[in-house]
C-alpha angles and dihedrals in degrees: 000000000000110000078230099074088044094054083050086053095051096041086056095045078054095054093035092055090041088056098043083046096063088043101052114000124086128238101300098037089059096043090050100056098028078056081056096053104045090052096046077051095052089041089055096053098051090036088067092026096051140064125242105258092045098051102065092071090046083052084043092058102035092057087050094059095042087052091044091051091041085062106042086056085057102046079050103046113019105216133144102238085051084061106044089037083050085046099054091043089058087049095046096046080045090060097039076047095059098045095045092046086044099046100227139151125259104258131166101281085061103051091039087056094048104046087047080051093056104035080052100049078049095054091040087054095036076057094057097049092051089049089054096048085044097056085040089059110046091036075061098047092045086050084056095049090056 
């Protein structure tokens, strides 16, 4: 399969867990994946406006502020899925890191680890949004036993 459709796929679980973020998730859980969006939005757009050997300190940056973001959420709200999606960002901007600082190509090995990274930070982030269902709901169903 093309590295293209799965780029689409991950681009539209992006936009699937952002959605389902601002549904049922709570205040963190929104800002954190609208944060990802935003920046797989901004991602999309240089990559088809740059050229290659530009882009990668744009990659470099971007990775750095997510990460940053990613962070400053979980200073903020201590929660489980901040940490492991802070966690994967810091691995993700130390990859893009190494083969900046290295020099090398993007070969298969990168591509692989970053697409693991982000369908992680998706799934840390789709976590948090089922935690917080689940407390909603059973805060809900202990209000109606009242």
């Amino acid at each position: 399969m093309s590295g293209w459709y799965l780029h689409n796929l991950l681009l539209g679980a992006i936009i699937a867990v952002t959605a389902l973020a601002w549904f049922k998730g709570s205040w963190p859980e929104r800002f954190g994946a609208s944060l990802n969006l935003l920046f797989a939005a901004l991602f999309f757009v240089l990559q088809l406006a740059m050229k290659p050997d530009a882009l990668a300190t744009s990659l470099l940056v971007m990775d750095g502020l997510l990460g940053v973001g990613f962070m400053l959420l979980a200073l903020r709200y201590t929660s489980l899925w901040l940490g492991a999606a802070m966690l994967l960002q810091g691995g993700q901007f130390s990859l893009h890191a190494y083969y900046y600082v290295m020099a090398k190509p993007v070969d298969r090995l990168f591509a692989v680890v970053n697409n693991v990274v982000s369908w992680g930070i998706l799934a840390a982030i789709l976590a948090g949004v089922g935690a917080t269902w689940m407390n909603s709901r059973k805060l809900a169903r202990k209000q109606l036993a009242l």
